[in-house]
C-alpha positions as CSV (number, residue, x, y, z in Angstrom):
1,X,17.4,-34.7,69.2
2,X,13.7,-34.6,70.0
3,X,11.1,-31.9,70.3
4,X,8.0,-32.0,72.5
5,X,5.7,-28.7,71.2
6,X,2.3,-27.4,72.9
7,X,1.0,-24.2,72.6
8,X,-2.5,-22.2,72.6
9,X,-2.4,-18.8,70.7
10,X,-6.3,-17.5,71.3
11,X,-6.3,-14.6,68.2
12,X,-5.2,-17.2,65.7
13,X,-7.3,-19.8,67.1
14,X,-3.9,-21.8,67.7
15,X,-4.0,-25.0,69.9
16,X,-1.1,-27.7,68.9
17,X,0.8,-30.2,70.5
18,X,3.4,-32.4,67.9
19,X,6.3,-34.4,67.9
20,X,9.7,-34.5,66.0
21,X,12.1,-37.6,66.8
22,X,15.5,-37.8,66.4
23,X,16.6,-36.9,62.5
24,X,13.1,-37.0,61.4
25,X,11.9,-35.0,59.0
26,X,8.0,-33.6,58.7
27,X,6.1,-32.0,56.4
28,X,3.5,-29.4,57.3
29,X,0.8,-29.1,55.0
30,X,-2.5,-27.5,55.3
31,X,-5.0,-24.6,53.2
32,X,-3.8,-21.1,54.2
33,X,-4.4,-20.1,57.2
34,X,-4.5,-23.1,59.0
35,X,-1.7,-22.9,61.6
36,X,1.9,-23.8,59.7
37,X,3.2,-20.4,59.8
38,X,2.2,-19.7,63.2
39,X,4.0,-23.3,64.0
40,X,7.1,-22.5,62.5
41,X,7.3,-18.8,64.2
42,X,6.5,-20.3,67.6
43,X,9.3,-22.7,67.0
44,X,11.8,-20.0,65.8
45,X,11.0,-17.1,68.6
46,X,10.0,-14.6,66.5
47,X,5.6,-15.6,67.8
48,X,4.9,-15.7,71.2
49,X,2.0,-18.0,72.2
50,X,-0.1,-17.5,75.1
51,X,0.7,-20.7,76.7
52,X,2.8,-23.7,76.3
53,X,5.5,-25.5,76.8
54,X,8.2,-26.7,74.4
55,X,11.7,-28.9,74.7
56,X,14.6,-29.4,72.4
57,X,17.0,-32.4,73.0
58,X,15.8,-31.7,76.7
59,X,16.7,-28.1,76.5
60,X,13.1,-25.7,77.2
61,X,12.6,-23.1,74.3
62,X,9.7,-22.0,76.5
63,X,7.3,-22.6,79.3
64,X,4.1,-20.3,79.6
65,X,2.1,-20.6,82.3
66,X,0.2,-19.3,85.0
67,X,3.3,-19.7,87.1
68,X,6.1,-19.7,84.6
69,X,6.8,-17.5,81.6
70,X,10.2,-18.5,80.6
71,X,10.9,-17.0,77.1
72,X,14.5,-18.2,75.4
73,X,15.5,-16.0,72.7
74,X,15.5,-17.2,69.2
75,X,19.5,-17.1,69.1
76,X,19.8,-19.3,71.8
77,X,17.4,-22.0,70.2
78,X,19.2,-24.1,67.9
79,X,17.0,-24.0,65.6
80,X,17.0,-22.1,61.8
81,X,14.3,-20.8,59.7
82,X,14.7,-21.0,55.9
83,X,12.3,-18.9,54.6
84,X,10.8,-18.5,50.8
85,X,13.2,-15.4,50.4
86,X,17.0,-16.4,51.1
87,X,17.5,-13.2,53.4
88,X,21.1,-13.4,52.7
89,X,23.1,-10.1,54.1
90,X,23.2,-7.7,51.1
91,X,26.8,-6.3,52.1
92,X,28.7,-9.6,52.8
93,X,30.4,-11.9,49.9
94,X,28.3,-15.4,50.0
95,X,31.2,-17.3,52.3
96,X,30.8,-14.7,54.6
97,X,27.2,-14.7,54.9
98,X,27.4,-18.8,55.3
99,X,30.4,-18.7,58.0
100,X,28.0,-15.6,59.7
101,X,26.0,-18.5,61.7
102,X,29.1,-20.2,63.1
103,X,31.1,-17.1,64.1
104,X,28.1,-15.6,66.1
105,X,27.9,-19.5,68.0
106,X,31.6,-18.9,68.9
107,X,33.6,-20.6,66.3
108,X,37.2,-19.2,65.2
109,X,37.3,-17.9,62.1
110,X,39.4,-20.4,60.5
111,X,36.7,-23.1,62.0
112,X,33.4,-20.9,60.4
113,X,35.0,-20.6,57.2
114,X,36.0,-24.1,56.8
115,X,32.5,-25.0,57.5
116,X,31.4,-22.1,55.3
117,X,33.3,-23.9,52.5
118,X,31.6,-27.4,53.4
119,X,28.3,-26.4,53.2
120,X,28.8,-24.3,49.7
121,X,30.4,-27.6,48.4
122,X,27.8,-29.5,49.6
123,X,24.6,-27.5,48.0
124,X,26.3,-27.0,44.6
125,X,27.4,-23.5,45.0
126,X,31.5,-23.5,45.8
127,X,32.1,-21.6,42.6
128,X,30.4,-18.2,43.8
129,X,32.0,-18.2,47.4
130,X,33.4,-14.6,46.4
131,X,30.1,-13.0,45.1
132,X,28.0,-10.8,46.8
133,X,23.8,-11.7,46.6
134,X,23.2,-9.3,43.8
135,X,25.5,-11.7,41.7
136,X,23.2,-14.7,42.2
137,X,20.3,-16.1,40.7
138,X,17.0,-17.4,42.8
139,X,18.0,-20.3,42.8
140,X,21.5,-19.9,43.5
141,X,20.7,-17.6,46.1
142,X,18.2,-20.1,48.1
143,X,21.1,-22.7,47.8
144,X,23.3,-20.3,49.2
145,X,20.7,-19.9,52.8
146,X,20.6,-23.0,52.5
147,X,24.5,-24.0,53.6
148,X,23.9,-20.9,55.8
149,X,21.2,-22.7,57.9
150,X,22.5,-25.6,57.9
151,X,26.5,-24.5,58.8
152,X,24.8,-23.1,62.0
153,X,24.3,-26.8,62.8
154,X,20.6,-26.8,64.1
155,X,19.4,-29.2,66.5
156,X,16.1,-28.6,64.3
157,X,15.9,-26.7,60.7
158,X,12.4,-25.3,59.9
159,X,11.7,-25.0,56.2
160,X,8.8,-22.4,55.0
161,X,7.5,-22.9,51.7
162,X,11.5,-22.9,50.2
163,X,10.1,-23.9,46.7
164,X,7.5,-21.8,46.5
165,X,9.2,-18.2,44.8
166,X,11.8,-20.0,42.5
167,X,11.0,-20.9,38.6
168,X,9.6,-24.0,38.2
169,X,12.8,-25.2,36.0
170,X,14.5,-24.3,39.2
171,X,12.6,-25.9,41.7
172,X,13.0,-29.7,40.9
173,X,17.0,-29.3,41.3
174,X,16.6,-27.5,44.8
175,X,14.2,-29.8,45.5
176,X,16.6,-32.8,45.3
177,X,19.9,-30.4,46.7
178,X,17.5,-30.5,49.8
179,X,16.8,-34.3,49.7
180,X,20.4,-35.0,49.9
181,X,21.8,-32.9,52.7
182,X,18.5,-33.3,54.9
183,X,19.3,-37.1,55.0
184,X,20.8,-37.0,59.2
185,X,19.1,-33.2,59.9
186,X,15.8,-33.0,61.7
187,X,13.8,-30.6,59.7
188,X,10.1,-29.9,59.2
189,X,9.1,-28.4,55.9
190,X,6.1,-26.3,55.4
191,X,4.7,-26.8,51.9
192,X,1.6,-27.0,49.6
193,X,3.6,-29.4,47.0
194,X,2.7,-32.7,47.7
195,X,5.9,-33.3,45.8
196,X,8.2,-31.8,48.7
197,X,6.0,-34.4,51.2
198,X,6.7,-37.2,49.1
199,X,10.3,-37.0,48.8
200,X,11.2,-34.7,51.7
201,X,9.6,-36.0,54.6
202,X,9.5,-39.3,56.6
203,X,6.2,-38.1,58.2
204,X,3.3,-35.8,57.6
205,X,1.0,-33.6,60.2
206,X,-1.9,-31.8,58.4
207,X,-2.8,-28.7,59.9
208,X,-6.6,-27.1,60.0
209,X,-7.5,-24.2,62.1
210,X,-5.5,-24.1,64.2
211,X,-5.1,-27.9,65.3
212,X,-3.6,-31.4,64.0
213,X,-5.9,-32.7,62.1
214,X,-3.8,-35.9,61.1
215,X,-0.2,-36.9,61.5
216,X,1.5,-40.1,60.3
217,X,3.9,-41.9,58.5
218,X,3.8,-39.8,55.1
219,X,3.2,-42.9,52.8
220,X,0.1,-44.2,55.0
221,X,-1.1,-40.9,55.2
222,X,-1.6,-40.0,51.7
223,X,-2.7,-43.7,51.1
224,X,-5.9,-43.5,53.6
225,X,-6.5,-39.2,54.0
226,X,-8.9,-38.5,57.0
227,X,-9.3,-35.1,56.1
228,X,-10.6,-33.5,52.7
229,X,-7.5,-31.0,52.1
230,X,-5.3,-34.3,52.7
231,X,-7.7,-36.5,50.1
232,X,-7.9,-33.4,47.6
233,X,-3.7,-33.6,47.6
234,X,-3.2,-37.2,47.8
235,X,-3.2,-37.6,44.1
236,X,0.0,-39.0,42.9
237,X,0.9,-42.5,43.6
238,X,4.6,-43.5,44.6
239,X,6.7,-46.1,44.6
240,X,10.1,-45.6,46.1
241,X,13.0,-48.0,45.8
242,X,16.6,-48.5,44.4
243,X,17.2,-47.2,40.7
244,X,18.6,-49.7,37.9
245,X,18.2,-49.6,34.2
246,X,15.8,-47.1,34.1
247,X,13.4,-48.6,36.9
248,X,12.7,-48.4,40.5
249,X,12.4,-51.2,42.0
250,X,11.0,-51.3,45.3
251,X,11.9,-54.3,48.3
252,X,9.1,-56.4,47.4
253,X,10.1,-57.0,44.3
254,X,7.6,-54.5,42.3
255,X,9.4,-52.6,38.9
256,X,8.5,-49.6,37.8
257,X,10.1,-48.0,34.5
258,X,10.4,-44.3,33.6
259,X,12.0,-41.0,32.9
260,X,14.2,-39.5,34.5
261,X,13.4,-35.2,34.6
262,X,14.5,-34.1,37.4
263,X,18.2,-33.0,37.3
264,X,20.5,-36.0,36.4
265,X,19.6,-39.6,37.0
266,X,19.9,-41.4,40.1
267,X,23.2,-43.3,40.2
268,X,22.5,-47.6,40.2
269,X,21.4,-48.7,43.1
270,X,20.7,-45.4,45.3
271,X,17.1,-44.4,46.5
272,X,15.1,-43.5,44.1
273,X,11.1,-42.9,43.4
274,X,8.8,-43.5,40.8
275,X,5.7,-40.7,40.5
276,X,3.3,-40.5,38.3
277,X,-0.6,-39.3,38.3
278,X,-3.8,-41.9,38.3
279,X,-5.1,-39.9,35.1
280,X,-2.1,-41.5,33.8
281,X,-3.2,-45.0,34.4
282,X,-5.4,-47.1,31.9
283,X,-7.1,-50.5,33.3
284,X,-7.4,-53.3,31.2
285,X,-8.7,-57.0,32.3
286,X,-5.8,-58.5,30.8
287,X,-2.6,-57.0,30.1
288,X,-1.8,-54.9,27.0
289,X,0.6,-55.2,24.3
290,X,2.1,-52.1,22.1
291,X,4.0,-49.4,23.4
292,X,6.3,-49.8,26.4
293,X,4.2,-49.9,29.7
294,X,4.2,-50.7,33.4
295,X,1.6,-53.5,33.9
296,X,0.5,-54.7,37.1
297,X,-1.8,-56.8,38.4
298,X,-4.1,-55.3,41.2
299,X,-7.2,-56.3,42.8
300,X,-9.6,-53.4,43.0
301,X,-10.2,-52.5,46.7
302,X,-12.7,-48.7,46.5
303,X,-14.4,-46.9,43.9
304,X,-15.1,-43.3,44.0
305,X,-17.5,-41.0,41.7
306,X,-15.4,-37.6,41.8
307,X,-18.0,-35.8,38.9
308,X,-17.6,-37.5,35.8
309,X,-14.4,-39.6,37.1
310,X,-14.1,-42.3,39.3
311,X,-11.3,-42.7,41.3
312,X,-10.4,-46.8,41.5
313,X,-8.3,-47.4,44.3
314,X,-6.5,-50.9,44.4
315,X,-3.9,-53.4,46.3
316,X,-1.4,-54.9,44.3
317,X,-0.8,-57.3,47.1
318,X,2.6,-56.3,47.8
319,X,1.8,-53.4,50.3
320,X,1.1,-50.5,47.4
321,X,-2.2,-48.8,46.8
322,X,-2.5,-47.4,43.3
323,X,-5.1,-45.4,42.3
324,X,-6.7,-44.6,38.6
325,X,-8.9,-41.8,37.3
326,X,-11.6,-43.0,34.6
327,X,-14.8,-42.7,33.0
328,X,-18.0,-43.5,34.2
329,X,-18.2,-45.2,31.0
330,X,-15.2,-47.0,31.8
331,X,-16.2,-48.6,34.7
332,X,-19.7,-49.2,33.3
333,X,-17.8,-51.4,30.7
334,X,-15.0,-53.6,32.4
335,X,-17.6,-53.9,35.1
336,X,-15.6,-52.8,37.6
337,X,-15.8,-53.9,41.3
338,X,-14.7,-54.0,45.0
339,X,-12.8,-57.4,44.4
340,X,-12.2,-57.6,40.9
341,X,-8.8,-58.8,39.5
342,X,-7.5,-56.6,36.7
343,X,-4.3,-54.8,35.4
344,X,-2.9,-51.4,36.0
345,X,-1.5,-49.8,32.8
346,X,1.0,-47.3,32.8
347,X,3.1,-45.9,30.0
348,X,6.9,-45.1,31.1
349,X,6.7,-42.1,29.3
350,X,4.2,-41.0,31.9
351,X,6.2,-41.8,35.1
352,X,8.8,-39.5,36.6
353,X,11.5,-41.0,38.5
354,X,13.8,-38.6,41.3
355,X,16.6,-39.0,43.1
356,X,15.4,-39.3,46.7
């Protein structure tokens, strides 16, 4: 599966062209108003641009021309918008709004169902197969549109904000539901949590006025922002790898210890990353004793004043750039500098570790 996307809209000041590749998944991010909505309901049919051209596995979704105005309708698409609200069909029980997508593409009933069934397994949600939506909770209910999207079986499942109206106890759970069953499904997920970037998405394309403003791999692009929405977001640092003991330890042989608060822990040895913020790194010109800690050893590579802070931005020579917030004074003391050796500090306590 691949999808080739261009397309001007003149009253929203709309002029993208982007890239999805086979299973990949993107996140959309960018302020309001800058163009992810309008991407997504481009994509899905329901917003017609005034030109472009736009491909799916090879199959056209549109072509808008002077010559040509081809137009498929959303149906036909393969694609599935999840939106913030779940949308599920009041009426129906919760299998029968899952095995909805499947019958209406042709399947026999005994096929949707069975499909149905996979897909509530799969999210969490089996158990209330028999309820009607009334019955559910938020979150329950967004896990439920979930295994409705995906038992349609889209070539491409677009994702709008599907954090963004459930409790924030909620959230984290969902959050990792939809890390495990987007592993093989192209998807790109509009969001303003850097969290659902990080651990969601392979790639990121920042969206301003109407236009790409950047688009890379997500790692590199929150490591070196081009744009000020992108720098102003970029600041957790990450470290992903496999999950032992309480760590995760990335293929280069870095270690990172924490806590574990999002839903249960990772099992040993499956993906896992480590997240925590640079106010919650201390820098030291020698390593620490006292209370558990991550130390490690970095040389600094950037300083930047942000007000009263300065952001110290380093390489710990094993391909990660880590950044700390401190005091003026701070720096003023450990005479800080482009170049300078010294050691990264950071309690476990203070690192978040998720399933990925």
């Amino acid at each position: 599966m691949s999808l080739q996307f261009a397309a001007k809209l003149a009253g929203r000041k709309f002029d993208a062209e982007i890239e999805v590749g086979a299973g990949e998944r993107v996140a959309i991010l960018g302020h309001n108003g800058s163009g992810k909505s309008t991407l997504l309901n481009i994509l899905a049919g329901t917003l017609r641009p005034d030109s472009g051209v736009a491909t799916l596995d090879g199959k056209r979704l549109f072509e808008l021309g002077a010559r040509r105005r081809y137009w498929s309708p959303p149906h036909t698409r393969g694609i599935a918008l999840l939106a913030q609200d779940p949308l599920l069909f009041p009426h129906l029980r919760v299998i029968d709004n899952v095995a909805f997508g499947p019958r209406v593409s042709g399947s026999t009933r005994t096929a949707a169902y069975a499909k149905a069934e996979k897909w509530l397994d799969e999210v969490g949600v089996a158990e209330f197969a028999g309820r009607k939506p009334s019955q559910l909770s938020g979150g329950q209910a967004q896990r439920v549109a979930i295994a409705r999207a995906l038992a349609a079986e889209p070539k491409l499942l677009l994702l709008d904000e599907p954090m963004a109206a459930l409790d924030v106890s909620v959230a984290p759970l969902l959050r990792r539901v939809l890390g495990r069953v987007l592993k093989e499904q192209a998807a790109m997920v509009v969001t303003h949590d850097l969290l659902d970037a990080l651990l969601l998405s392979e790639r990121i394309i920042v969206m301003d006025q109407g236009k790409v403003a950047e688009s890379g791999a997500t790692d590199e692009v929150l490591r070196h922002p081009r744009t000020r929405f992108t720098a102003r977001i970029a600041g957790l640092n990450l470290i992903r790898g496999d999950y032992a003991d309480g760590s995760v330890i990335d293929g280069r042989g870095l270690a990172v210890e924490g806590s574990v608060r999002d839903g249960e822990a990772p099992t040993a040895g499956s993906r896992a990353a480590a997240v925590f913020s640079p106010a919650a790194v201390s820098i030291f010109l020698e390593p620490p004793g006292g209370s558990p800690r991550n130390n490690l050893r970095v040389t600094i590579a950037e300083l930047e004043p942000r007000g009263d802070l300065v952001r110290v931005r380093s390489d710990d020579h094993r391909g990660h750039f880590i950044s700390a917030d401190i005091t003026l004074r701070s720096v003023a003391g450990l005479d800080l500098y482009p170049g300078r050796e010294v050691t990264y500090s950071i309690k476990a306590a203070e690192v978040t570790i998720y399933a990925i």
